[in-house]
C-alpha positions in Angstrom: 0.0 0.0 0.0 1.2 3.4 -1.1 -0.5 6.9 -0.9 1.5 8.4 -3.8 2.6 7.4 -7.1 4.2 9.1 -10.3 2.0 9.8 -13.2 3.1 9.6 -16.6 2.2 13.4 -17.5 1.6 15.5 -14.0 4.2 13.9 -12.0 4.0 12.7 -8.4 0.2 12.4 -7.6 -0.9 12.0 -3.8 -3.7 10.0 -3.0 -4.9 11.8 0.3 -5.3 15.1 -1.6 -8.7 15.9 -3.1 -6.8 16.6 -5.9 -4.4 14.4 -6.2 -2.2 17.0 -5.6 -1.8 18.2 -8.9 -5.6 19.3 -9.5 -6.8 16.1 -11.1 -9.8 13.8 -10.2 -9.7 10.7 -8.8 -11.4 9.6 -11.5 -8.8 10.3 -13.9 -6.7 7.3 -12.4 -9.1 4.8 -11.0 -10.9 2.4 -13.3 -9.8 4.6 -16.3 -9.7 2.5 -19.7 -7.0 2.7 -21.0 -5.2 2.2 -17.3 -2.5 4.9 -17.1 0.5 3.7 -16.4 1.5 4.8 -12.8 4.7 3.2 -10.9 5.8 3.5 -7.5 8.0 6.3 -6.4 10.1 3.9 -4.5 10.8 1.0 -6.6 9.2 1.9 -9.9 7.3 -0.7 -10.5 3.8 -0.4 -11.7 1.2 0.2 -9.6 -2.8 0.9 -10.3 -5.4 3.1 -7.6 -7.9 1.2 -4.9 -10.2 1.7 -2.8 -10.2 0.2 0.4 -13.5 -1.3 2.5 -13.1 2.0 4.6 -13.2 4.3 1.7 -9.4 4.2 2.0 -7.6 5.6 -1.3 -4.6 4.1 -2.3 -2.0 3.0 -4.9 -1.2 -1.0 -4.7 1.4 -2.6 -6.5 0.9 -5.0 -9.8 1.6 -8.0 -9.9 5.6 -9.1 -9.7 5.9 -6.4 -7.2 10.0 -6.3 -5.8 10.7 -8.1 -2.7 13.0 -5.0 -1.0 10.0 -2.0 -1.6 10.5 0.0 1.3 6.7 0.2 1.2 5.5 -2.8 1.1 7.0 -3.7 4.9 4.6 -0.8 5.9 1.6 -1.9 8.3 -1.9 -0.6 7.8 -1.5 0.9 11.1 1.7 2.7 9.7 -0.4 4.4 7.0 -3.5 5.3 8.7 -1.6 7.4 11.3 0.4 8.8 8.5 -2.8 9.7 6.4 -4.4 10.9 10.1 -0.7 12.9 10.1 -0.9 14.3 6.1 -5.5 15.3 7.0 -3.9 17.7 10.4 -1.0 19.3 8.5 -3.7 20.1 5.6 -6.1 21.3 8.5 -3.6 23.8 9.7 -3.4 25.1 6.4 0.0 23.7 5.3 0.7 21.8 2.0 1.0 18.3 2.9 3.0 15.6 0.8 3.8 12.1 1.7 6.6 9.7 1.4 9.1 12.8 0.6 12.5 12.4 -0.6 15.9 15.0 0.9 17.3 17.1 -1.9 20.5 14.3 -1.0 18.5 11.1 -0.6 19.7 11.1 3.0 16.0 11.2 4.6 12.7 10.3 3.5 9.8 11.6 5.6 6.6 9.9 6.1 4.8 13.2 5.9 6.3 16.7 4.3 4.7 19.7 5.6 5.2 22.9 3.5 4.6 26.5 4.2 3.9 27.5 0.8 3.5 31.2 1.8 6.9 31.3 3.6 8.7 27.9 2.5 9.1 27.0 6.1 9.1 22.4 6.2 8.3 20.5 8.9 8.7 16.5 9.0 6.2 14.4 10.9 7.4 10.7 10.8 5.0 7.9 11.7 7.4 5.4 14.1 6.0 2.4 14.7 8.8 -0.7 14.8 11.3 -0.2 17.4 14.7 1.9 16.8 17.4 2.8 19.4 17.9 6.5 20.8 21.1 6.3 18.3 18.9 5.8 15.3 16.4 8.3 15.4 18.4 10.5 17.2 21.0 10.5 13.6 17.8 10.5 11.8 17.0 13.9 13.0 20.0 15.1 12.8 19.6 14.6 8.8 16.2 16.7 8.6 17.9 19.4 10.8 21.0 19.8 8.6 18.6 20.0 5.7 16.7 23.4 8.2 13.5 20.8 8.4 11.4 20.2 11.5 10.6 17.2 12.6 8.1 15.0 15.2 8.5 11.6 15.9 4.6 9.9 16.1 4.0 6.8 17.6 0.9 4.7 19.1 3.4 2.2 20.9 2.1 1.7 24.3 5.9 2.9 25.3 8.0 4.8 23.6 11.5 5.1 24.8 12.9 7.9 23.0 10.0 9.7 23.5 12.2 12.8 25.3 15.5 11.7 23.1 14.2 13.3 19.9 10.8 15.9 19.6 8.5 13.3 19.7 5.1 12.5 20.7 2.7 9.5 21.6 -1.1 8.9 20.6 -3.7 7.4 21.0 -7.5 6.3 20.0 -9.8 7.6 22.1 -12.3 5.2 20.7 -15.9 5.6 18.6 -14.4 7.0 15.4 -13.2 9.8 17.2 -9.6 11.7 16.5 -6.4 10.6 17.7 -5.4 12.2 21.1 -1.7 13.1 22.1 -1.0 10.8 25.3 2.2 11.4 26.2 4.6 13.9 25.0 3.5 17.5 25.9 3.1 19.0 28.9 2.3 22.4 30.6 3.9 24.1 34.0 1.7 24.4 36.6 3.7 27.6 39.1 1.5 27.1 41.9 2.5 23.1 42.4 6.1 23.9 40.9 5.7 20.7 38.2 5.3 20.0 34.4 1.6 18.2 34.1 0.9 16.0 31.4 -1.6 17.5 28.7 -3.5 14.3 27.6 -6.8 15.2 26.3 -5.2 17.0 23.2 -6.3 16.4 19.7 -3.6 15.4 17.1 -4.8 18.0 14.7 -4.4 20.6 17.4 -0.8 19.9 18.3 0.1 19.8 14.8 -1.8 23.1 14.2 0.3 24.4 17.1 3.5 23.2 16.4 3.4 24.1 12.7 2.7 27.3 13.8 5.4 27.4 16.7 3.0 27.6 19.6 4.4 24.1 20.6 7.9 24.1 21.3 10.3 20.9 21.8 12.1 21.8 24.8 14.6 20.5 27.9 13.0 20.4 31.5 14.9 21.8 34.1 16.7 19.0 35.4 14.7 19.6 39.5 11.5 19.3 37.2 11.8 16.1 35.4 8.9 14.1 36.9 6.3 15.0 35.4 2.6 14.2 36.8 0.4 11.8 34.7 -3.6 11.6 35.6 -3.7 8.9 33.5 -1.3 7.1 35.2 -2.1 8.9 38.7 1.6 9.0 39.1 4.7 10.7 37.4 6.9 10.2 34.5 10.6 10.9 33.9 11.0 13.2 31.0 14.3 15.1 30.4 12.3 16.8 27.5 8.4 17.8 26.6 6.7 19.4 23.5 4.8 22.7 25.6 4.0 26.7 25.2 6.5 29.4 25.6 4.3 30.2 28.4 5.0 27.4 30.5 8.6 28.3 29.3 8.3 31.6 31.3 6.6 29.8 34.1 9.1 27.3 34.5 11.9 29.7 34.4 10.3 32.0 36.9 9.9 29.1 39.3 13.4 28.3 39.0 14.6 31.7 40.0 12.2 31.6 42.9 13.9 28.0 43.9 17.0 29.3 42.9 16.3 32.7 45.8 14.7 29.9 48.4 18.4 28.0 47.8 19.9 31.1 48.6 17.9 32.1 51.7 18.4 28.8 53.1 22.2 28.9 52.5 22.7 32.1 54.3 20.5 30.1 57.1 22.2 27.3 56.7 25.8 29.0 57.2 24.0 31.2 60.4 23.5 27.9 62.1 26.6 26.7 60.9 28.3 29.4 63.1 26.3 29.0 65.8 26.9 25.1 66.0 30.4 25.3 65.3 30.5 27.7 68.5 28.5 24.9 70.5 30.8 22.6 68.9 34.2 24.2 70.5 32.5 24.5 74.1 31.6 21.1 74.3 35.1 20.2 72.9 36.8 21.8 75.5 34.3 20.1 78.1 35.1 16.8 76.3 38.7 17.4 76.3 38.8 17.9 80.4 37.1 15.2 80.9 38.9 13.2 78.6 42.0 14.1 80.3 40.6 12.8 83.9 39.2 9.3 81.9 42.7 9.1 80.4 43.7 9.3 84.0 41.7 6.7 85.2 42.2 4.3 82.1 45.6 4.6 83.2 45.7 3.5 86.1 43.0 0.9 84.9 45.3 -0.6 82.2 48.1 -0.9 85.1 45.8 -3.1 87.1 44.8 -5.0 83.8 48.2 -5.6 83.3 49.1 -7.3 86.4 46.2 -9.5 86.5 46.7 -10.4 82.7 50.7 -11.4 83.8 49.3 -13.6 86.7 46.5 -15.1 83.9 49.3 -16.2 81.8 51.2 -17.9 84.5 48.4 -19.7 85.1 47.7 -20.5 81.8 51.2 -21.7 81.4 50.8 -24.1 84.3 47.4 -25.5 83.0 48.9 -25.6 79.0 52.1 -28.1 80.6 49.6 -30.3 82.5 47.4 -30.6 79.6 50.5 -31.4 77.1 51.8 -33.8 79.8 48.2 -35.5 79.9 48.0 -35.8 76.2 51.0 -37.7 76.0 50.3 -40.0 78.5 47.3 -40.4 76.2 48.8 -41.1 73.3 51.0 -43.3 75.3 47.9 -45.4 76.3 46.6 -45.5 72.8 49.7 -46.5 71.2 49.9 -49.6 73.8 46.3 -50.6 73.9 46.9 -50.5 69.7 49.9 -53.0 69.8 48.0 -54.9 72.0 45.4 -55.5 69.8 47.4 -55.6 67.2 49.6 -58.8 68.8 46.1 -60.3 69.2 45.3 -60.0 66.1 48.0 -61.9 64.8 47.9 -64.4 67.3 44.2 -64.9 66.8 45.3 -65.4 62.8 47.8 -67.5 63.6 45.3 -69.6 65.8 43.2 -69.8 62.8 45.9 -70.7 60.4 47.0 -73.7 62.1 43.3 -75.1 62.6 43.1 -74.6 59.1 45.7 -76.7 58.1 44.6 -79.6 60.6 41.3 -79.1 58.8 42.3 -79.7 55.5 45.0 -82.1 56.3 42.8 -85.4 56.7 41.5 -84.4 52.7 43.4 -85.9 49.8 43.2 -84.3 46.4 41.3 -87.4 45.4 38.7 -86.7 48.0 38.5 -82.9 47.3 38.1 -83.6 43.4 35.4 -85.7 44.4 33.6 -83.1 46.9 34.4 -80.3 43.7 32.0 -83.4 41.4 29.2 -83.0 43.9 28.9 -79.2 43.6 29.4 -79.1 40.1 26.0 -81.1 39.8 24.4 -80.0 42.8 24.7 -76.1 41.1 24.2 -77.6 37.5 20.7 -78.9 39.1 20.2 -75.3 40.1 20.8 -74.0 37.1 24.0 -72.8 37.1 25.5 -72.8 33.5 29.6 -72.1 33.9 30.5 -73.5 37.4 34.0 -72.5 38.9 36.6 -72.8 41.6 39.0 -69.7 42.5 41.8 -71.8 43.9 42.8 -74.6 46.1 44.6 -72.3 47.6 42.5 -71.0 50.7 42.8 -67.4 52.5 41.7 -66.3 55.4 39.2 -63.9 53.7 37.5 -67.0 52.7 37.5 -68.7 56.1 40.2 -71.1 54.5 37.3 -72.7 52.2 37.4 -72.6 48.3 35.2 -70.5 47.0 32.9 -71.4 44.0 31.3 -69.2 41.8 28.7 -69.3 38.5 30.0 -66.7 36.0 31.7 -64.7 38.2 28.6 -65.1 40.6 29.8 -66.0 43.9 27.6 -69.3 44.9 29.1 -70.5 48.1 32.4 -71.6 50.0 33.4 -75.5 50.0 34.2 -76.4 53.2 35.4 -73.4 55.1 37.5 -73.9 58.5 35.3 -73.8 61.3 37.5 -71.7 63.5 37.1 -69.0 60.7 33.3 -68.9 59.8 33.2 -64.9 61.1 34.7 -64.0 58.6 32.3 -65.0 55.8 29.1 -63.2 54.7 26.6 -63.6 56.7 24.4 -64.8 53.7 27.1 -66.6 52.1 26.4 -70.8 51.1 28.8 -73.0 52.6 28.9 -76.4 51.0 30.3 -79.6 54.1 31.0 -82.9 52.4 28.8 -84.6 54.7 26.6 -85.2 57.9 29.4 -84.6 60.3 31.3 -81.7 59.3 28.0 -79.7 58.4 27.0 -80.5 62.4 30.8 -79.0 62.7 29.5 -76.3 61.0 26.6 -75.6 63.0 27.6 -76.5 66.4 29.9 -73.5 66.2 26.9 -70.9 66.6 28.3 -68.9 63.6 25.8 -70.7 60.7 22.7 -72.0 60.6 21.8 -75.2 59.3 19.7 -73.4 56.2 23.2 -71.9 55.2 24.9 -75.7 55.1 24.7 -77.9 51.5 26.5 -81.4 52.3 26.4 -84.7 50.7 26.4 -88.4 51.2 30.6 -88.5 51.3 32.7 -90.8 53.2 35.2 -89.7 55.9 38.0 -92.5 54.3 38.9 -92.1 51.1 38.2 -95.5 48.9 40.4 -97.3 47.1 39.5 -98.2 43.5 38.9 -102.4 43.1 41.4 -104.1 40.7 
């Protein structure tokens, strides 16, 4: 959507003008046969004039319209405010021209405002997407090197630049009416000494004014920068505001009559300054006697301190000996009752050792490959799948038995020595080779009987008939 478009004969035509801006009918472009062969201003390609279900006039693009027209990326909302923009300007009597090129290309305003009487040109740019306060701030710089005017509009609910740049927010105030400025401008109320927030003013109205420099973009006084909002019951921060000469002069007179209160309550300020520093010196002196008769007594204080703090340490010495003598003879105790138990230790593993071997000594390999048999099938009847032993060689982690185990599964000790069943699991199997030694087994208290496998063996070994 575009309001203006370039006419084979007449030029640039404007769609929001009654006469196009050139004294034609709209007529003479819409629904004409032949078509006349308009193009875009921005991209040149051809474009043809609508009418849009709110009576909207326009110039849309023809088919095979460029991807990178500046125009197209505008939003509705984008060009009703600027047509809203282009209908005040017109109101106040100006010449008003959209989507305006600078003589250097460098700026391109939304809407061009033109005092045809005394060629004065003001910029009012519709600013809708966001943009940092470096942006807009070197956009303006651009229309002011160029001795054009500009205003910022937007209808963002916040508008962070709004005192960066002259600038100014609106609003709808709802059922068809006109946009209202809500934030932006402000006037100087001298009795409360504050900027208030003017937010009942028609768009139309502040453009009349500020074409017509009744509404000036100015810096608040930095004391006066909160400025009250009824609509927010509460103040905003502005470090500029669009507002009247008048509230100029107001301003500036309330500053001089801050600015004489300052003064006043300097020269009070410095009176009681005297006056206490004179209080001050009495009650220094004062202080400084009786400092002297506390220093007297601290003295003689910090000599009593310092005998019983010599007497303290003494003392402390005496206790600090006992206590190192007592620790030793701790660590004395500690170190014996230690050797002790580690001597029993030893002698309790050696105990164990030798009742070991007596255990296994009545056993010939013959009977043990024989015992090994019986557990093979005994755990192959259980399911077990790769039976092992770990050695014939027994440890006392093991209780001296052999432990056998189902791929890598432990599944139980053969026949540990009975002198060493503590030191087994408490869940561990322990397979006996028969009757006898499983009651060896259990008769120690260590096991019970549900924890003993044994088979039918014989205490002799047997001897193989020739």
């Amino acid at each position: 959507m575009a309001f203006s478009a370039i006419h084979p004969v007449v030029g640039r035509i404007d769609a929001t003008a009654s006469d196009l801006g050139c004294g034609l009918d709209w007529n003479a472009v819409h629904k004409t046969r032949p078509r006349i062969a308009l193009t875009c201003p921005e991209c040149g390609h051809g474009v043809h004039a609508k009418v849009s279900s709110r009576k909207l006039r326009y110039f849309a693009h023809d088919p095979g319209r460029p991807d990178d027209c500046a125009w197209l990326n505008e939003s509705l909302d984008h060009h009703l405010l600027k047509l809203a923009l282009a209908t005040a300007v017109r109101a106040a009597g100006w010449d008003a021209q959209l989507e305006v090129t600078g003589p250097d290309g460098t700026w391109r305003a939304d809407v061009l405002a033109r005092n045809l009487h005394e060629g004065d040109q003001f910029a009012w740019e519709a600013q809708l997407s966001p943009i940092t306060d470096d942006d807009i701030s070197a956009r303006t710089e651009r229309y002011w090197n160029d001795d054009v005017d500009v205003c910022w509009v937007s209808t963002s609910g916040r508008v962070p630049w709004i005192d960066v740049v002259p600038a100014v927010r609106v609003a709808d105030a709802g059922q068809g009416t006109e946009l209202t400025v809500a934030d932006g401008v402000a006037t100087f109320n001298y009795a409360r000494g504050r900027w208030n927030a003017y937010e009942d003013l028609l768009l139309s109205e502040f453009v009349t004014r500020a074409l017509r420099g009744q509404a000036l973009f100015r810096t608040v006084g930095s004391r006066y920068r909160r400025i009250w909002s009824n609509l927010d019951r509460g103040y905003r921060r502005r470090a500029a505001v669009w507002t009247s000469q008048r509230s100029l002069d107001a301003e500036a007179r309330h500053e001089t009559m801050r600015q004489r209160q300052d003064i006043w309550r300097q020269q009070q300020a410095e009176q009681e300054q005297r006056a206490e520093q004179q209080r001050k010196q009495e009650t220094e002196d004062r202080r400084q006697e009786e400092e002297r008769q506390r220093e007297i007594a601290r003295e003689a204080e910090r000599v009593r301190l310092a005998a019983l703090r010599e007497e303290q340490e003494r003392q402390w010495a005496i206790e600090r000996e006992e206590r190192q003598r007592q620790q030793e003879a701790d660590e004395r105790r500690q170190r014996e009752l230690a050797e002790a138990a580690e001597q029993e230790r030893l002698r309790r593993e050696r105990e164990e050792y030798v009742a070991a071997q007596a255990w296994w000594k009545p056993v010939s390999a013959a009977q043990f490959d024989q015992f090994r048999a019986k557990v093979i099938d005994h755990l192959r009847q259980q399911g077990a799948i790769h039976v092992e032993f770990d050695s014939t060689k027994t440890t006392p982690a093991d209780a001296y038995g052999v432990v056998v185990r189902d791929s890598r599964e432990i599944r139980g000790v053969l026949r540990p020595s009975p002198a060493s069943l503590h030191r087994l699991s408490r869940h561990i199997t322990i397979f006996a080779r028969n009757a006898r030694e499983a009651a060896l087994f259990t008769n120690t208290g260590k096991i019970t009987s549900d924890r003993v496998i044994y088979f039918d063996l014989p205490e002799e070994e047997q001897l193989s008939l020739l």
